[in-house]
mmCIF file of the N, C-alpha and C atoms, coordinates in Angstrom:
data_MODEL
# 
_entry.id   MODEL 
# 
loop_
_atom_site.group_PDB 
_atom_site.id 
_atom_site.type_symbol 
_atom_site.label_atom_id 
_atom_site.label_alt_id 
_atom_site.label_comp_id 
_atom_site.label_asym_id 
_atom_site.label_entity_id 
_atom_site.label_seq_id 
_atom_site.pdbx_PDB_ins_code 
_atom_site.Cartn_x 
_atom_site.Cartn_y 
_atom_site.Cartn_z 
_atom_site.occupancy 
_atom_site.B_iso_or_equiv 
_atom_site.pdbx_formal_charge 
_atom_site.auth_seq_id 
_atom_site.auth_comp_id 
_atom_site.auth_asym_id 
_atom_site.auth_atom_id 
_atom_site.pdbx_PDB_model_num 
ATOM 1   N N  . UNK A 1 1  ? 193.043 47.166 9.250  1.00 0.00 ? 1  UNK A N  1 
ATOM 2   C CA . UNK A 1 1  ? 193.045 48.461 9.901  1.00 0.00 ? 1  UNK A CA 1 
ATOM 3   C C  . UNK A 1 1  ? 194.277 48.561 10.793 1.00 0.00 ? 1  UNK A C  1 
ATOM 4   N N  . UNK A 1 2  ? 195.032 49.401 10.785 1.00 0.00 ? 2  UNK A N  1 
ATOM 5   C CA . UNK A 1 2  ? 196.445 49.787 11.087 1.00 0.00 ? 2  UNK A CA 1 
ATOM 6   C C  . UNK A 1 2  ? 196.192 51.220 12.024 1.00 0.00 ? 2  UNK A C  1 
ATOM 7   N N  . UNK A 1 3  ? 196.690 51.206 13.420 1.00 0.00 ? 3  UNK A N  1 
ATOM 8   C CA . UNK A 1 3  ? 196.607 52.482 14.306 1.00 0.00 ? 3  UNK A CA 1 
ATOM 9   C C  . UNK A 1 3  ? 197.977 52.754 14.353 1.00 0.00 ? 3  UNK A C  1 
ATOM 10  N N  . UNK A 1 4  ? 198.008 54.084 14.475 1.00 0.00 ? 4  UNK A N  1 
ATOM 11  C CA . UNK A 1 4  ? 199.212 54.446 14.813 1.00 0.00 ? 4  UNK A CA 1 
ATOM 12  C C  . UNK A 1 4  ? 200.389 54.605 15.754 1.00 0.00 ? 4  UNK A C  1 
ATOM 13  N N  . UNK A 1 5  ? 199.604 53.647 17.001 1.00 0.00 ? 5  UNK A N  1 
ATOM 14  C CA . UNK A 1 5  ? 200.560 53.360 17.979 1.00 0.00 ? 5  UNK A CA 1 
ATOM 15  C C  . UNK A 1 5  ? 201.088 52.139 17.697 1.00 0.00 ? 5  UNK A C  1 
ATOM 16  N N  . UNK A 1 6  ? 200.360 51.016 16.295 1.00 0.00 ? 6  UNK A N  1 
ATOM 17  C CA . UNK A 1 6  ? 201.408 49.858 16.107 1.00 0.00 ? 6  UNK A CA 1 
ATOM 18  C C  . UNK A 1 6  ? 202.427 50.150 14.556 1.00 0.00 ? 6  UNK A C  1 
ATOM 19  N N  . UNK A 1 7  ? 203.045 51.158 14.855 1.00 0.00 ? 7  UNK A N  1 
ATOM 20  C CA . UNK A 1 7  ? 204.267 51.480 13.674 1.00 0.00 ? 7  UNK A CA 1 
ATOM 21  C C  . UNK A 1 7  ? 205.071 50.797 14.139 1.00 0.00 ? 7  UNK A C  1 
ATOM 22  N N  . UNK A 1 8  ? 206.124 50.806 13.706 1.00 0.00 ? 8  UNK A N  1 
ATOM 23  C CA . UNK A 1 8  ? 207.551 50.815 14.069 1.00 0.00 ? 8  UNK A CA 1 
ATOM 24  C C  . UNK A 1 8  ? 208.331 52.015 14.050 1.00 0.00 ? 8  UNK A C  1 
ATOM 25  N N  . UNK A 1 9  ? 209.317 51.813 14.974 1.00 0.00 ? 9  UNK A N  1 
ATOM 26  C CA . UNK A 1 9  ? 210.242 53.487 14.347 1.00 0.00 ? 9  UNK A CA 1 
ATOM 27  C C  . UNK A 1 9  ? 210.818 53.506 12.680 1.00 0.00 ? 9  UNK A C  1 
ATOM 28  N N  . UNK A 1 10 ? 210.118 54.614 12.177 1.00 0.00 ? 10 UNK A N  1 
ATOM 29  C CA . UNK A 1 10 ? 210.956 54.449 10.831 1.00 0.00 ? 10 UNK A CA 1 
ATOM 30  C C  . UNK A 1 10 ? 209.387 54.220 9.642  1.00 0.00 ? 10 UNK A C  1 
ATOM 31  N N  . UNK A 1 11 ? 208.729 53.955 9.888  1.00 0.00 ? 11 UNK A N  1 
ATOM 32  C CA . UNK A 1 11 ? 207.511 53.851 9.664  1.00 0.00 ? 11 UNK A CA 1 
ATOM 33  C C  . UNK A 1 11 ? 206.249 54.727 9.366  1.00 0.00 ? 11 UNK A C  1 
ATOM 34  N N  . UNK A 1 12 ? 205.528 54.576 8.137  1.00 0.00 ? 12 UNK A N  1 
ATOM 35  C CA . UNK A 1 12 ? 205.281 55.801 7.574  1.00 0.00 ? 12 UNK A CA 1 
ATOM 36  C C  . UNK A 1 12 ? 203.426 55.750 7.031  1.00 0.00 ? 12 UNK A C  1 
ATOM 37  N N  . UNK A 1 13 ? 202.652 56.527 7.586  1.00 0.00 ? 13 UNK A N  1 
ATOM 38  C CA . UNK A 1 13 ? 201.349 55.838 6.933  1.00 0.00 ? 13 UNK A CA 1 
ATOM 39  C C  . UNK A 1 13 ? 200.687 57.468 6.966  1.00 0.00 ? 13 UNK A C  1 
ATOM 40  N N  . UNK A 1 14 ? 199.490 56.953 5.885  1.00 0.00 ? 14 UNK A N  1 
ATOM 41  C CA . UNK A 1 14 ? 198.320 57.928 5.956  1.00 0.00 ? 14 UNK A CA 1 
ATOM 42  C C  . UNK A 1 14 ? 197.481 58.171 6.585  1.00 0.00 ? 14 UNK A C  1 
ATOM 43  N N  . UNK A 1 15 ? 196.709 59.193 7.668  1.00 0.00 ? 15 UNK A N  1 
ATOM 44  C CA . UNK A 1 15 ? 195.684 59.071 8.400  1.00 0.00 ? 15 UNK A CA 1 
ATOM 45  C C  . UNK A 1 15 ? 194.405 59.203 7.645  1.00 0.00 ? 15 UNK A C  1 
ATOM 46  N N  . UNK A 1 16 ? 193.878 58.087 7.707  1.00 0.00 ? 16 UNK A N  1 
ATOM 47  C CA . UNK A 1 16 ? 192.518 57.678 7.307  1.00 0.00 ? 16 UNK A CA 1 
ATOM 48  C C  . UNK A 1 16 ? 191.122 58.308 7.719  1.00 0.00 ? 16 UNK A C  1 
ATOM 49  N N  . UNK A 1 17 ? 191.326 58.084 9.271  1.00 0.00 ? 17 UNK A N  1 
ATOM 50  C CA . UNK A 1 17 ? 190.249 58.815 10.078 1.00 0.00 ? 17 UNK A CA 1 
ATOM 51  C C  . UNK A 1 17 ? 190.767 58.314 11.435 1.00 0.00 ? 17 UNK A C  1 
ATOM 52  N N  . UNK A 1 18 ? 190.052 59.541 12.396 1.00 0.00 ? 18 UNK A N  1 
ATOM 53  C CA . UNK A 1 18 ? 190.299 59.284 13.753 1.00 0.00 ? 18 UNK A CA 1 
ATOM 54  C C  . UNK A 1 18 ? 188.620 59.482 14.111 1.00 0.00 ? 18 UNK A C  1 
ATOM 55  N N  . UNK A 1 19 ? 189.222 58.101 15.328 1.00 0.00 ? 19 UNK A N  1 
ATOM 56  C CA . UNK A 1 19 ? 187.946 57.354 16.045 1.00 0.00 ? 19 UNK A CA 1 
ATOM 57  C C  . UNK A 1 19 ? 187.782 58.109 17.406 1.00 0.00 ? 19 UNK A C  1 
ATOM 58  N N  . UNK A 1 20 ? 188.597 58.607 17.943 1.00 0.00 ? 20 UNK A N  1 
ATOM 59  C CA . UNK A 1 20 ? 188.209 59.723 18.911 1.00 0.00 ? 20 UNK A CA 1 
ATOM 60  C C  . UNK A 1 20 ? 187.092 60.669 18.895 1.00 0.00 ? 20 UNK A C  1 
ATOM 61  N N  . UNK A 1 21 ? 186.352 61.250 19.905 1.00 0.00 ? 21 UNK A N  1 
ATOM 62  C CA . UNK A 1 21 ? 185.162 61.821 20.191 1.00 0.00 ? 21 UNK A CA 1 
ATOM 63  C C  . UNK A 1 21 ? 185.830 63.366 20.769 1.00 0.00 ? 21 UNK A C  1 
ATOM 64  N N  . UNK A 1 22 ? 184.702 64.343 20.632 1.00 0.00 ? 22 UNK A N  1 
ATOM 65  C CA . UNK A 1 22 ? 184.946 65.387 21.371 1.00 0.00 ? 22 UNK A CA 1 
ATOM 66  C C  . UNK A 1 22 ? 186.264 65.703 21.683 1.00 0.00 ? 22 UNK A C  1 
ATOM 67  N N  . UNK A 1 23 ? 186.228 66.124 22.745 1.00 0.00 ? 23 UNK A N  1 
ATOM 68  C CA . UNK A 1 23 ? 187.549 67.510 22.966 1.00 0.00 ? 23 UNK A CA 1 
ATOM 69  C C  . UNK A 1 23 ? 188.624 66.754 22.416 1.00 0.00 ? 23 UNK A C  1 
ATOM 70  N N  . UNK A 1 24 ? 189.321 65.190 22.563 1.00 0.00 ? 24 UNK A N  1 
ATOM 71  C CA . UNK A 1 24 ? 190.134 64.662 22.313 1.00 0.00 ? 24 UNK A CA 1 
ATOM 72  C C  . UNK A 1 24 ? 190.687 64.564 20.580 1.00 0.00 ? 24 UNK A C  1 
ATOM 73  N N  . UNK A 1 25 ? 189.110 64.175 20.187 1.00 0.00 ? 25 UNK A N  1 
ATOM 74  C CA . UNK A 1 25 ? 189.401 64.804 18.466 1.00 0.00 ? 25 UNK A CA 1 
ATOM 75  C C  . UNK A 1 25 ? 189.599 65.978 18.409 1.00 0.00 ? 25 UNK A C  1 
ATOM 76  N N  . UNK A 1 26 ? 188.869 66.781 18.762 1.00 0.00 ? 26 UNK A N  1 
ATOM 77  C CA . UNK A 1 26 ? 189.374 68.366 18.245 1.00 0.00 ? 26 UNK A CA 1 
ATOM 78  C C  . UNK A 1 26 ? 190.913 68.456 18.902 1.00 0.00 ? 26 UNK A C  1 
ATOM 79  N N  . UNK A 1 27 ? 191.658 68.106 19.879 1.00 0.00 ? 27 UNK A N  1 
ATOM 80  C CA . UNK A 1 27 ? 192.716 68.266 20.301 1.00 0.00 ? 27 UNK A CA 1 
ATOM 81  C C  . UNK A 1 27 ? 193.529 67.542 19.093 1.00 0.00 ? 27 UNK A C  1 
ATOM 82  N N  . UNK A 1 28 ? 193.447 66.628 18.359 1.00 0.00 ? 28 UNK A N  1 
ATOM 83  C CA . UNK A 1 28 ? 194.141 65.929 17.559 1.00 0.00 ? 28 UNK A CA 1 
ATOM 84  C C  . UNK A 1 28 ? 194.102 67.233 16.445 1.00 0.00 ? 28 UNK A C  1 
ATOM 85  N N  . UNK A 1 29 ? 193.152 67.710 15.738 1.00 0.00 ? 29 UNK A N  1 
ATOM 86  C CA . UNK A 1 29 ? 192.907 68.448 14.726 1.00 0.00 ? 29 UNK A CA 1 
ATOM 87  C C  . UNK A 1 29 ? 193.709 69.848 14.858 1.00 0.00 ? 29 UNK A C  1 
ATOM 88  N N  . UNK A 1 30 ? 193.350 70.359 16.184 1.00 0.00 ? 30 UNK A N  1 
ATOM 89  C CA . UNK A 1 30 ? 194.482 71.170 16.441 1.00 0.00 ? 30 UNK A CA 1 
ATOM 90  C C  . UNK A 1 30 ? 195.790 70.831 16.472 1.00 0.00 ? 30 UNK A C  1 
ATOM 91  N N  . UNK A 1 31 ? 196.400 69.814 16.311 1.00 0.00 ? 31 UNK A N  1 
ATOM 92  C CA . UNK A 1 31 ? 197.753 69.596 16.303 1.00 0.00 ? 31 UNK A CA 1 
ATOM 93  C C  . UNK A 1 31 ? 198.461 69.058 14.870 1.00 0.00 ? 31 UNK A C  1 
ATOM 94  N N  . UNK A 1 32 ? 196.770 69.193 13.841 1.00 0.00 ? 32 UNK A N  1 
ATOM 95  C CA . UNK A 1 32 ? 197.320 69.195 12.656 1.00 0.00 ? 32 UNK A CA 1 
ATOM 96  C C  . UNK A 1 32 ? 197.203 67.537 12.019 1.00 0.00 ? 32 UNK A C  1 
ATOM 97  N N  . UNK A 1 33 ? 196.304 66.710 12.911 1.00 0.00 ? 33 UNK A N  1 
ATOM 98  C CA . UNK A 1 33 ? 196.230 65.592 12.423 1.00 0.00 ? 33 UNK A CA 1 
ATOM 99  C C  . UNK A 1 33 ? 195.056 65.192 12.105 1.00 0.00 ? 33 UNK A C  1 
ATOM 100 N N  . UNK A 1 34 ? 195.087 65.455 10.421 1.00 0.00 ? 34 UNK A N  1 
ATOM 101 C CA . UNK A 1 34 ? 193.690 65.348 9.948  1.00 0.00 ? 34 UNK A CA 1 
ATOM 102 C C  . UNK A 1 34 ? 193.966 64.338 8.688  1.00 0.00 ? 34 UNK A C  1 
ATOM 103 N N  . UNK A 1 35 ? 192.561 63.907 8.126  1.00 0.00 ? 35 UNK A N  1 
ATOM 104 C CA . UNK A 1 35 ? 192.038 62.831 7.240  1.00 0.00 ? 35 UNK A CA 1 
ATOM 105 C C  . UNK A 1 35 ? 194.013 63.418 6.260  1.00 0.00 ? 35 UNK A C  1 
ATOM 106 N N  . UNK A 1 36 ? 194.378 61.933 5.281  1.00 0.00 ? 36 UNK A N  1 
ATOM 107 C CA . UNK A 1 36 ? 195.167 62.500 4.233  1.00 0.00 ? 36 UNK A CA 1 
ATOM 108 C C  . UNK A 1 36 ? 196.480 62.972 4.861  1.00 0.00 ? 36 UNK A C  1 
ATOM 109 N N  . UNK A 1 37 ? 197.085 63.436 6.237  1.00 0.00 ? 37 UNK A N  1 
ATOM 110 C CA . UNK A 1 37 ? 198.143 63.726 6.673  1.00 0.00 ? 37 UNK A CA 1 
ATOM 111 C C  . UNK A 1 37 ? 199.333 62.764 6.555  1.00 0.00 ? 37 UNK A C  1 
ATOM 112 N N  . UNK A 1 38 ? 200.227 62.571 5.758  1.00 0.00 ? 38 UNK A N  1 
ATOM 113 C CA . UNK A 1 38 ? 201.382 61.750 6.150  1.00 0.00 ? 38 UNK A CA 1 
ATOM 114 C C  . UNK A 1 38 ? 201.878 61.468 7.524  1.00 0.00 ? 38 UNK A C  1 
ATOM 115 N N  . UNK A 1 39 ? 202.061 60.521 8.003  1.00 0.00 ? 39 UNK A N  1 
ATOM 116 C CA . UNK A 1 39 ? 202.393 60.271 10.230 1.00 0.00 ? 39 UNK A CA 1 
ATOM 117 C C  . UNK A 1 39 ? 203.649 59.551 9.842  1.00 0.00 ? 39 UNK A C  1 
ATOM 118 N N  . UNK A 1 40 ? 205.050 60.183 10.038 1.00 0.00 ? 40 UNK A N  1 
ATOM 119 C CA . UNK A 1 40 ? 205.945 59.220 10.648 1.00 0.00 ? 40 UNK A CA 1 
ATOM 120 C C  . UNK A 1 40 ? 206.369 58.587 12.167 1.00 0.00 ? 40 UNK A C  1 
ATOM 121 N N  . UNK A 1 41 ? 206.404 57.286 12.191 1.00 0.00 ? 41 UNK A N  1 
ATOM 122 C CA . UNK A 1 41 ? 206.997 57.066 13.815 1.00 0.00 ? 41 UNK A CA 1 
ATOM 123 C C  . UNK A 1 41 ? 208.526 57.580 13.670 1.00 0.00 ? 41 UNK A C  1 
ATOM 124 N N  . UNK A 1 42 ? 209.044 58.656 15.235 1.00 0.00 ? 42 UNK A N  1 
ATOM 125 C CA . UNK A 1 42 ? 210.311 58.489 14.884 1.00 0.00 ? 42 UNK A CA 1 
ATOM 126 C C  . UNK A 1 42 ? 210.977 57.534 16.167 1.00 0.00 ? 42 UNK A C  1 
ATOM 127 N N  . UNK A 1 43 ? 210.459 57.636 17.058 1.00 0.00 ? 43 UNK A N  1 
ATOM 128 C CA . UNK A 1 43 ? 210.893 57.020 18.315 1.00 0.00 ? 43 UNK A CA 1 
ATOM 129 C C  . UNK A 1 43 ? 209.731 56.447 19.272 1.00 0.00 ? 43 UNK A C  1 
ATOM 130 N N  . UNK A 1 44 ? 210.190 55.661 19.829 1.00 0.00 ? 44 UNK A N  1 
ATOM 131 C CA . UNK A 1 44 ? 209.054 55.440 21.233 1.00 0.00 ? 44 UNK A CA 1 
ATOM 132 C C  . UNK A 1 44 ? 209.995 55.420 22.564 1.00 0.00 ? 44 UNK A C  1 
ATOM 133 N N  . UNK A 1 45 ? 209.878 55.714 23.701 1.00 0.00 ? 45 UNK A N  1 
ATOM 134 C CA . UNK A 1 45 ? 210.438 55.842 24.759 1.00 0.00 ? 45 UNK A CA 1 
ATOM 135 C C  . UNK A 1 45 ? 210.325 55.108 25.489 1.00 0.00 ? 45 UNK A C  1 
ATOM 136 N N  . UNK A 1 46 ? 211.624 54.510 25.954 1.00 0.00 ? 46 UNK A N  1 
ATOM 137 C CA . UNK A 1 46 ? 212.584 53.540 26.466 1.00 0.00 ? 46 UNK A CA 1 
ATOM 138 C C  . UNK A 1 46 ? 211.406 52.351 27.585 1.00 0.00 ? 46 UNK A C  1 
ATOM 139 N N  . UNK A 1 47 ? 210.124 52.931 27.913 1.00 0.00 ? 47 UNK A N  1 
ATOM 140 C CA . UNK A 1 47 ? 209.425 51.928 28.514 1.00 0.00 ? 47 UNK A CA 1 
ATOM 141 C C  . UNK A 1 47 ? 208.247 52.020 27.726 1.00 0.00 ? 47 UNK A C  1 
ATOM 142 N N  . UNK A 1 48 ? 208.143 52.482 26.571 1.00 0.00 ? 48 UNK A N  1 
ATOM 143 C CA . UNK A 1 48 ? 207.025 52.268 25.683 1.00 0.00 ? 48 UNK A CA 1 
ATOM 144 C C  . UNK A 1 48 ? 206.466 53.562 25.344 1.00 0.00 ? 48 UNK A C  1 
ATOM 145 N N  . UNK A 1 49 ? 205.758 54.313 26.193 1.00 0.00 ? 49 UNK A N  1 
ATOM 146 C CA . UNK A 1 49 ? 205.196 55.654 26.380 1.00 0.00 ? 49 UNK A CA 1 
ATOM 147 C C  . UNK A 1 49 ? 205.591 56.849 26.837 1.00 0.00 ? 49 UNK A C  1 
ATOM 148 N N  . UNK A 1 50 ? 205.322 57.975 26.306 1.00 0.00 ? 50 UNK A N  1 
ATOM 149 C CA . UNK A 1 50 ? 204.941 58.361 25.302 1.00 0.00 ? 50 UNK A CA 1 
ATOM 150 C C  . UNK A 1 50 ? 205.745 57.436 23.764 1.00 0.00 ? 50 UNK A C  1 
ATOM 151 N N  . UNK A 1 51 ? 205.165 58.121 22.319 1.00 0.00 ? 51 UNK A N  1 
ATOM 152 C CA . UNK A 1 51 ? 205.592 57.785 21.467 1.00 0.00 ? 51 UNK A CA 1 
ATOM 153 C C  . UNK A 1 51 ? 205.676 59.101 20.728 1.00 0.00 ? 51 UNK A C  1 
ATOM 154 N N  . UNK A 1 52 ? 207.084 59.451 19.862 1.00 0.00 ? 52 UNK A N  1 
ATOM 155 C CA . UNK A 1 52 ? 207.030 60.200 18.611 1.00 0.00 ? 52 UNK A CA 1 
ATOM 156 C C  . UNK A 1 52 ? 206.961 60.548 17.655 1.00 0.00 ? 52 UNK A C  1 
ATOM 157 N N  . UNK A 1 53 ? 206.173 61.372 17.019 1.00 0.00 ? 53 UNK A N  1 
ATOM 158 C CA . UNK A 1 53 ? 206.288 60.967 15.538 1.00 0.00 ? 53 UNK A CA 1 
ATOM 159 C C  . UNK A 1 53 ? 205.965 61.846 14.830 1.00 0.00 ? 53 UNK A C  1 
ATOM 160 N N  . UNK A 1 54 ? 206.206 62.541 13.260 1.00 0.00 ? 54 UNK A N  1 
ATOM 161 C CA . UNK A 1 54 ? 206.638 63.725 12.360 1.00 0.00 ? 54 UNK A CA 1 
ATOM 162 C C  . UNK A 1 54 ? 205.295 63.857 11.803 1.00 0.00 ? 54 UNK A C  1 
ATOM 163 N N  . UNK A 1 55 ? 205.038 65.111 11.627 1.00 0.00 ? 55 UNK A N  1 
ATOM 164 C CA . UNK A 1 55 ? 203.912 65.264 10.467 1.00 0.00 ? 55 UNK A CA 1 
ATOM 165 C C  . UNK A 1 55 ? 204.064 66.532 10.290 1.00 0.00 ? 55 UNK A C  1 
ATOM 166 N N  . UNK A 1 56 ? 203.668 67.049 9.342  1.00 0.00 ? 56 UNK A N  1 
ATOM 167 C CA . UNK A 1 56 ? 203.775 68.551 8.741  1.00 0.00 ? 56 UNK A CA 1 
ATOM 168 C C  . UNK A 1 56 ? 204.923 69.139 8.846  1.00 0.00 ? 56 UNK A C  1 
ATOM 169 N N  . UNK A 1 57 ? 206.212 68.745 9.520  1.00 0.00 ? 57 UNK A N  1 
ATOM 170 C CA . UNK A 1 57 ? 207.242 69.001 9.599  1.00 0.00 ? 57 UNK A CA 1 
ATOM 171 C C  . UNK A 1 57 ? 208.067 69.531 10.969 1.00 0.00 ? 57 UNK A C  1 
ATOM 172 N N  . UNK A 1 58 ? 207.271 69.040 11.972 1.00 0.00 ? 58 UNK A N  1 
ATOM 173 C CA . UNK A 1 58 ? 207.434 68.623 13.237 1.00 0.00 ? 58 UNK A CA 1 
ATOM 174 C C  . UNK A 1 58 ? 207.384 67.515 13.843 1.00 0.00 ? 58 UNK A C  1 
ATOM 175 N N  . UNK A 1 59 ? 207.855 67.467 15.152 1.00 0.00 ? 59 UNK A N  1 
ATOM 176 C CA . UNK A 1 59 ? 207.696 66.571 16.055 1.00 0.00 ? 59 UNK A CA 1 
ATOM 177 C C  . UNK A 1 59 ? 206.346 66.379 16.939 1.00 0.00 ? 59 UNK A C  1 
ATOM 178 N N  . UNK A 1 60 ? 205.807 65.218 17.361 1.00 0.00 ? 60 UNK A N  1 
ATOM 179 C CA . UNK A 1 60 ? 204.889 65.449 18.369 1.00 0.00 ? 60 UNK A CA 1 
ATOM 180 C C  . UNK A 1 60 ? 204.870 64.442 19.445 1.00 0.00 ? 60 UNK A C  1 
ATOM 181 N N  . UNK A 1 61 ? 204.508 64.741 20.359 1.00 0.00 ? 61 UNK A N  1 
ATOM 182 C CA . UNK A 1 61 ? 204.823 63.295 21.212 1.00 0.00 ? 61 UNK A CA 1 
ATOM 183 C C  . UNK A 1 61 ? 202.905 62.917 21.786 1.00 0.00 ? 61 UNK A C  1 
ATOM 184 N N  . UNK A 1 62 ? 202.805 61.488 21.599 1.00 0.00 ? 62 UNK A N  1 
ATOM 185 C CA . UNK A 1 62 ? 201.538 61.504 21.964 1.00 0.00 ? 62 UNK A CA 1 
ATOM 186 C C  . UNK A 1 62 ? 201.572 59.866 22.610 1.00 0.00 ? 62 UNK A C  1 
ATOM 187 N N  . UNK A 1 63 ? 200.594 59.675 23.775 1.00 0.00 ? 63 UNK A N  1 
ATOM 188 C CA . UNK A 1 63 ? 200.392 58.511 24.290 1.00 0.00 ? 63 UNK A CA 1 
ATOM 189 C C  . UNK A 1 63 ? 200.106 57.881 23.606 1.00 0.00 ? 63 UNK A C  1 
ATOM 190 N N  . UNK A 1 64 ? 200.125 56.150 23.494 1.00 0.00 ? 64 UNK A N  1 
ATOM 191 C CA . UNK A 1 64 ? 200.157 55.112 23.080 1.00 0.00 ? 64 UNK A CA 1 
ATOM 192 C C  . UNK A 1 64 ? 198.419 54.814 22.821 1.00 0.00 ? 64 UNK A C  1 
ATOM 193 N N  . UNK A 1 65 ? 197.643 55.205 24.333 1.00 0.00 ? 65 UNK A N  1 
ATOM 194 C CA . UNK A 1 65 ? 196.319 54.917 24.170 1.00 0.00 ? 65 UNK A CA 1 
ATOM 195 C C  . UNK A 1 65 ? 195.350 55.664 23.358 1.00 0.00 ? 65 UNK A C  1 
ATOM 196 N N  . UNK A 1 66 ? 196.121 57.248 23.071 1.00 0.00 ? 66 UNK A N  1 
ATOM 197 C CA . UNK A 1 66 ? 195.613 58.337 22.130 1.00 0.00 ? 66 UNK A CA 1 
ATOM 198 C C  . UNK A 1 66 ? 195.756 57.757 20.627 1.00 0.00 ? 66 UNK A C  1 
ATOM 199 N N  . UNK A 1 67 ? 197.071 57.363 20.888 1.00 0.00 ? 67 UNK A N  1 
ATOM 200 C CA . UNK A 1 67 ? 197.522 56.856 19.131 1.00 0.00 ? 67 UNK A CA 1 
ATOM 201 C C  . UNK A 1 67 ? 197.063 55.878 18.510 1.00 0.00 ? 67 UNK A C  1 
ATOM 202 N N  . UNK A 1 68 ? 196.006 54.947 19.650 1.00 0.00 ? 68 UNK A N  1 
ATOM 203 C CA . UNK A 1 68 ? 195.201 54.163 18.888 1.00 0.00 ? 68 UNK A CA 1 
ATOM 204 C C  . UNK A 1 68 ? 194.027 54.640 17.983 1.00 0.00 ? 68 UNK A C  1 
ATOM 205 N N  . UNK A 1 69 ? 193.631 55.741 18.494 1.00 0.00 ? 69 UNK A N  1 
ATOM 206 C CA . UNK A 1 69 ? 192.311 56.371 17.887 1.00 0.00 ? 69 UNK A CA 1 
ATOM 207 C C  . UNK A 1 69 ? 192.316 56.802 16.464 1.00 0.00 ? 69 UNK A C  1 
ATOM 208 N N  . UNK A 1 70 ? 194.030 56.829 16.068 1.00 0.00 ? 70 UNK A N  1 
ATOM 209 C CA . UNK A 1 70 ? 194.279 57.185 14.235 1.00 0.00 ? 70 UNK A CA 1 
ATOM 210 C C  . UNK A 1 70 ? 194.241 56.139 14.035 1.00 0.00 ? 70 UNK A C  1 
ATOM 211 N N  . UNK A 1 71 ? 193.704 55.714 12.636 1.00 0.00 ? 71 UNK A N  1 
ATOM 212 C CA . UNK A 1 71 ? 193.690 54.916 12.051 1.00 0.00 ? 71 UNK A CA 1 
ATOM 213 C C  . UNK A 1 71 ? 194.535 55.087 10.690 1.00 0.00 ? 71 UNK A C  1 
ATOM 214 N N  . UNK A 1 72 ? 195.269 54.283 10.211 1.00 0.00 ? 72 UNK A N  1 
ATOM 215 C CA . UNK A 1 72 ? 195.875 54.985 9.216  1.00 0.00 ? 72 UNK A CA 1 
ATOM 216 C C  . UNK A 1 72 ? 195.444 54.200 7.592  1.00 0.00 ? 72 UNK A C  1 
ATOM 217 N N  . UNK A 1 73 ? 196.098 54.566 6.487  1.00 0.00 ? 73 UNK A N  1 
ATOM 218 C CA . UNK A 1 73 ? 196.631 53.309 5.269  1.00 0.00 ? 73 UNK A CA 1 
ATOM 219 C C  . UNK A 1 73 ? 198.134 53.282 5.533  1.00 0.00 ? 73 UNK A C  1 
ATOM 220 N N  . UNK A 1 74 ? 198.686 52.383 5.894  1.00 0.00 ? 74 UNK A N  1 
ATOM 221 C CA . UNK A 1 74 ? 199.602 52.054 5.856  1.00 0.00 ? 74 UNK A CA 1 
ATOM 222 C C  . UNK A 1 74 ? 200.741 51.898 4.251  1.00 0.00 ? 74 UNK A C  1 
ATOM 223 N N  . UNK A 1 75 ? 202.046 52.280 4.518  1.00 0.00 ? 75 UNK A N  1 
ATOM 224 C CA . UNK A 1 75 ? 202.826 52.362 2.857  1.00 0.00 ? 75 UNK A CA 1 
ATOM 225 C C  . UNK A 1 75 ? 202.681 53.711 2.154  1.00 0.00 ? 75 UNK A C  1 
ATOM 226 N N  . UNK A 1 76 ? 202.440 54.852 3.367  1.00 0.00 ? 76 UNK A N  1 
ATOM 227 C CA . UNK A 1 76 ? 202.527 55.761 1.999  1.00 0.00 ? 76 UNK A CA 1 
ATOM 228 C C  . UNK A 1 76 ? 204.277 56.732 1.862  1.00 0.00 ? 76 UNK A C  1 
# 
């Protein structure tokens, strides 16, 4: 099991499912990160947190402790 705060920059996986509850999942869903979404890492910032990363053809920036809650398949 692979989360998406341990990518690397450059790094590319499928979201599997998110383990988040309430408002925090629905906040993920609103931002377009659902089951099947392609997640690239593009950056992480210079003391770790936040982290960035592409999906649907944007940018998003999300904390490290949020980005554990995706779970991804890794290699897609």
């Amino acid at each position: 099991m692979k989360t998406l705060n341990s990518l690397k920059p450059g790094q590319s996986g499928v979201v599997d499912r998110i383990t988040a509850e309430g408002a925090l999942k629905r906040h993920f869903l609103d931002m377009g990160i659902t089951k099947g979404v392609v997640v690239t890492m593009e950056r992480v910032a210079p003391f770790g947190d936040p982290i960035a990363v592409r999906l649907r053809g944007y940018s998003l920036s999300l904390r490290r402790k949020e980005a554990k809650k995706i779970v991804l398949e890794v290699g897609a």
